[in-house]
C-alpha positions in Angstrom: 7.5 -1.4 -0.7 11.1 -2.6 0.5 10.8 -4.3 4.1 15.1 -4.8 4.3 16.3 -1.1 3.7 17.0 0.8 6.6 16.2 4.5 6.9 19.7 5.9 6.3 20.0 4.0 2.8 17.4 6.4 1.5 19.5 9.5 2.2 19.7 10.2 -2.1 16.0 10.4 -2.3 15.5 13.1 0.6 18.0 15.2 -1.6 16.4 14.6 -4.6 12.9 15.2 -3.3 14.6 18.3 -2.2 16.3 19.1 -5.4 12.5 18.9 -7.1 10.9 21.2 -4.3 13.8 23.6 -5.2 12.9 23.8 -8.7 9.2 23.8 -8.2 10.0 26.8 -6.1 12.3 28.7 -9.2 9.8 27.5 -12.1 8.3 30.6 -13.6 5.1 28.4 -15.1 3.2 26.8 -12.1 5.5 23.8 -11.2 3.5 21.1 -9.7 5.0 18.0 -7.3 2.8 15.2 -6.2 5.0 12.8 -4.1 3.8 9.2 -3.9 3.9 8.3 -0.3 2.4 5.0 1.5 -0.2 3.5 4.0 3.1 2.5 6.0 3.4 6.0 7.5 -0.1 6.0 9.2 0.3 2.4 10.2 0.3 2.9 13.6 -2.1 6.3 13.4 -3.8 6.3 16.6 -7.0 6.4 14.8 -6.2 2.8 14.0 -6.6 1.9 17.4 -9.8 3.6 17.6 -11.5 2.1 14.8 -11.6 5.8 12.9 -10.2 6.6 9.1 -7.4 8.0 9.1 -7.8 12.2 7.9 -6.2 13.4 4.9 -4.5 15.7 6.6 -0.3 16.0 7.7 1.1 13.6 10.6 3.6 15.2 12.5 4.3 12.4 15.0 6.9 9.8 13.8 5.7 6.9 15.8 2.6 7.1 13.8 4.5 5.0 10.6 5.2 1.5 11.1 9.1 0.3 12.8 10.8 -0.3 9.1 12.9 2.0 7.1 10.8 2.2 3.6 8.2 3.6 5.7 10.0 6.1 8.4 11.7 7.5 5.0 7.7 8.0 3.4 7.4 10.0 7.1 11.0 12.2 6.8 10.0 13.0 2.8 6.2 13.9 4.2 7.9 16.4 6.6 10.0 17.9 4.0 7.0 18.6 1.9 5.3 20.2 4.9 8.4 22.7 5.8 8.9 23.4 2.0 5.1 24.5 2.0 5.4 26.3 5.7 8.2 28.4 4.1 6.6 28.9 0.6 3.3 29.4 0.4 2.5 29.5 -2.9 4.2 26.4 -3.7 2.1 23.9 -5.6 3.5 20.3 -3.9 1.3 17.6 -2.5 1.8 14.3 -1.6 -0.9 11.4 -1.7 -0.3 7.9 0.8 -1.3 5.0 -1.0 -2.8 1.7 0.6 -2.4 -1.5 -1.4 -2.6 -1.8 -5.0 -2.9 -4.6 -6.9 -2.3 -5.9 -9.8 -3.9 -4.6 -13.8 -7.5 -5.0 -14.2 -6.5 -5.9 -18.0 -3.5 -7.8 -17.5 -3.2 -9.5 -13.8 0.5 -8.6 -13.6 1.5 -7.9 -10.0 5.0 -7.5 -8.4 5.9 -10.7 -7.1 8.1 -9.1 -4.5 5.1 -7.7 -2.6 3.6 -9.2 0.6 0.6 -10.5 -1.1 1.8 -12.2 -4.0 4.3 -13.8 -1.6 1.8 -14.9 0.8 0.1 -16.2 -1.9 3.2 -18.0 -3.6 4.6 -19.6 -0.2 0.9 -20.7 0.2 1.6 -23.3 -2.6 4.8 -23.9 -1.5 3.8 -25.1 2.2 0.3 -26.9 0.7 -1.9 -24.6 3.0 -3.9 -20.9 2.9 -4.0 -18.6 5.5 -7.7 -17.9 7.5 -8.3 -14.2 7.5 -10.4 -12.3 9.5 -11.6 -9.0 8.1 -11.5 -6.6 5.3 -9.2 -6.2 2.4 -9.3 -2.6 0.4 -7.0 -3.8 -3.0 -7.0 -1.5 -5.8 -6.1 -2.1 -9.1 -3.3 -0.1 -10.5 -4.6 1.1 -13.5 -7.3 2.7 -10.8 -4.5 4.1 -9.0 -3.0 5.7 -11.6 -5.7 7.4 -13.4 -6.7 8.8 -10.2 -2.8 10.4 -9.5 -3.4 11.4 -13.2 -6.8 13.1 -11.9 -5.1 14.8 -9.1 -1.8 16.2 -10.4 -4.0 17.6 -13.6 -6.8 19.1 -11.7 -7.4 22.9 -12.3 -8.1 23.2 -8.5 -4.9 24.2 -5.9 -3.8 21.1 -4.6 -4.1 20.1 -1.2 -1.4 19.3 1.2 -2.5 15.4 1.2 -4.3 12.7 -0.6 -5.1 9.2 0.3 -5.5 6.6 -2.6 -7.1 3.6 -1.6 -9.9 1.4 -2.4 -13.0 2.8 -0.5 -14.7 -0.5 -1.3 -13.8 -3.3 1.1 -14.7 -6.7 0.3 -14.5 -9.7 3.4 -11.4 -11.8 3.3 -13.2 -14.9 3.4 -14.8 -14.0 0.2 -11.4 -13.9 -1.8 -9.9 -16.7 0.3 -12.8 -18.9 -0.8 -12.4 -18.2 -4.5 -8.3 -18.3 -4.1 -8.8 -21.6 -2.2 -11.3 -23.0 -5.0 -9.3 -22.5 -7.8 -5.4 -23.2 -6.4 -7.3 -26.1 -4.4 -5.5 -25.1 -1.3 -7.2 -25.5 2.6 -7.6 -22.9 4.6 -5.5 -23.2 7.9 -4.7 -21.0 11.3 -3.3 -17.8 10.9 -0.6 -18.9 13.6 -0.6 -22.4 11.8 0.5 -20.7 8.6 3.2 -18.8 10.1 4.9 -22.0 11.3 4.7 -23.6 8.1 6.1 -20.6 6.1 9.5 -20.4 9.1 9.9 -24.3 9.6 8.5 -26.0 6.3 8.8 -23.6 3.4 12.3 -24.6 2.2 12.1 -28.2 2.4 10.1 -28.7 -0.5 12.9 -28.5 -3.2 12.6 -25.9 -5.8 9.4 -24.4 -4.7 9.5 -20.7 -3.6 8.6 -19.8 0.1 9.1 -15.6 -1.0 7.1 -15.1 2.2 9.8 -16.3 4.7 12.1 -13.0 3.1 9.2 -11.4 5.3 8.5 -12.8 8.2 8.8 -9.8 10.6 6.1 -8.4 8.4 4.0 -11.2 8.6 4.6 -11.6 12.1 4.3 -8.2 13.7 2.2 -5.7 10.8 0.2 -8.0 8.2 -3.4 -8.5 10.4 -3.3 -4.9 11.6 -2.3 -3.3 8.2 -4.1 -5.4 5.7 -7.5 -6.4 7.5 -9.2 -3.7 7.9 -7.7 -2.0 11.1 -6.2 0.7 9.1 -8.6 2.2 7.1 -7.6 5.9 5.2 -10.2 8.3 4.7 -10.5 9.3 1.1 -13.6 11.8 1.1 -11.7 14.8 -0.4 -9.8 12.7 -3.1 -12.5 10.9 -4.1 -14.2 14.2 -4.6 -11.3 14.9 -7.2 -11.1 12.0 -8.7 -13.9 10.1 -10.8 -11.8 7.0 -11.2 -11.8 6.5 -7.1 -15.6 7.2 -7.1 -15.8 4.6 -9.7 -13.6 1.6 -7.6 -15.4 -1.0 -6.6 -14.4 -4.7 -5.5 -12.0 -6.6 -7.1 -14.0 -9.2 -9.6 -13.9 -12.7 -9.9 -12.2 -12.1 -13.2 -9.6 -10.0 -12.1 -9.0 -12.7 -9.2 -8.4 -15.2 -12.0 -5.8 -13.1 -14.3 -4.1 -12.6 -10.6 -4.0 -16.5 -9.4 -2.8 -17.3 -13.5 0.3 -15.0 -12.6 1.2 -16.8 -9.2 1.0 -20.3 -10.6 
């Protein structure tokens, strides 16, 4: 996910994604698209005010996706999908929103330029964790991918939208405790955090404060989109996929191959 582009500098991408409809459309052997959308374009679903899932179904009201340009483009490719469908029906071209995924189950390698390794990077850097209230759904990626795999290969029609995130929540508190235990950091304010990472991060010479790159983020959309308050629903995936039905929480182990990569 990039938090800096603005919606315009995505202009290639809606041609291309156009481009690929087009040739779905002309394919004489079942063409299938499954677009890889994100969270970011339900973040502000009204559901998520109302403490409901958000349905796999189309949005059709741009000030349902969060205020940056990564995830307003998400929203314009989502409508492109829906007006290529409305004017071919027979097209085969889906597109699934996915919530955050994690690092390999196997491997522990996570992009570093994500929010959560950078929270969790600047946390060394200013000597302090972050108290969170809430859920966290994380999904590993290898369980992300096998369950695309699942979708784009089943035999059934595909429907107009999936959602592909962990239906497993586990507390914060539980992965802030183990995080906290084994990078012996304490666990500080929310708000407290925040002014470290802005006024104390880059003091502390040759330590990285990736977080700060962020801070409108981590300001404005972190608590409401990563503890709990947008939840997807994933009931008709699910009952596609067998790797979804198989998630479950992230384990201690997998916690440990994460924390070895952030050292």
């Amino acid at each position: 996910m990039s938090f800096k582009r603005s919606l315009h500098t995505f202009e290639p991408q809606f041609k291309t994604l156009q481009n690929l409809l087009k040739l779905c459309h002309e394919a004489k052997y079942g063409a299938r698209l499954l677009f890889i959308s994100s969270i970011g374009v339900v973040g502000r679903h009204p559901n998520t005010f109302a403490n409901k899932p958000v349905p796999e179904d189309p949005v059709r009201d741009c000030q349902s996706s969060l205020g940056f340009g990564y995830s307003q483009a998400k929203y314009h490719c989502e409508q492109i999908i829906n007006r290529a469908l409305e004017q071919d029906t027979r097209l085969e071209a889906s597109y699934v929103r996915i919530g955050q995924i994690t690092g390999s189950q196997h491997f522990g390698l996570w992009n570093t330029e994500e929010h959560v390794p950078a929270l969790l990077r600047t946390s060394q850097t200013i000597g302090a964790l972050p108290h969170l209230d809430g859920l966290a759904s994380w999904l590993p990626i290898d369980i992300a991918a096998a369950t695309v795999s699942e979708l784009l290969l089943d035999t059934a029609h595909l429907r107009m939208v999936y959602h592909v995130e962990n239906p497993v929540r586990q507390p914060w508190c539980e992965l802030l405790g183990y995080l906290s235990a084994h990078l012996r950091l304490p666990i500080i304010p929310y708000k407290e955090w925040l002014s470290r990472m802005e006024t104390n991060g880059d003091s502390v010479t040759g330590s990285p404060n990736p977080a700060k790159n962020l801070r409108d983020f981590f300001k404005n959309d972190f608590l409401h989109m990563s503890c709990g308050s947008v939840v997807m629903s994933t009931t008709s995936t699910a009952s596609v996929s067998a790797a979804l039905r198989s998630a479950g929480p992230v384990s201690p182990g997998t916690l440990l191959l994460y924390i070895e990569q952030w050292r």
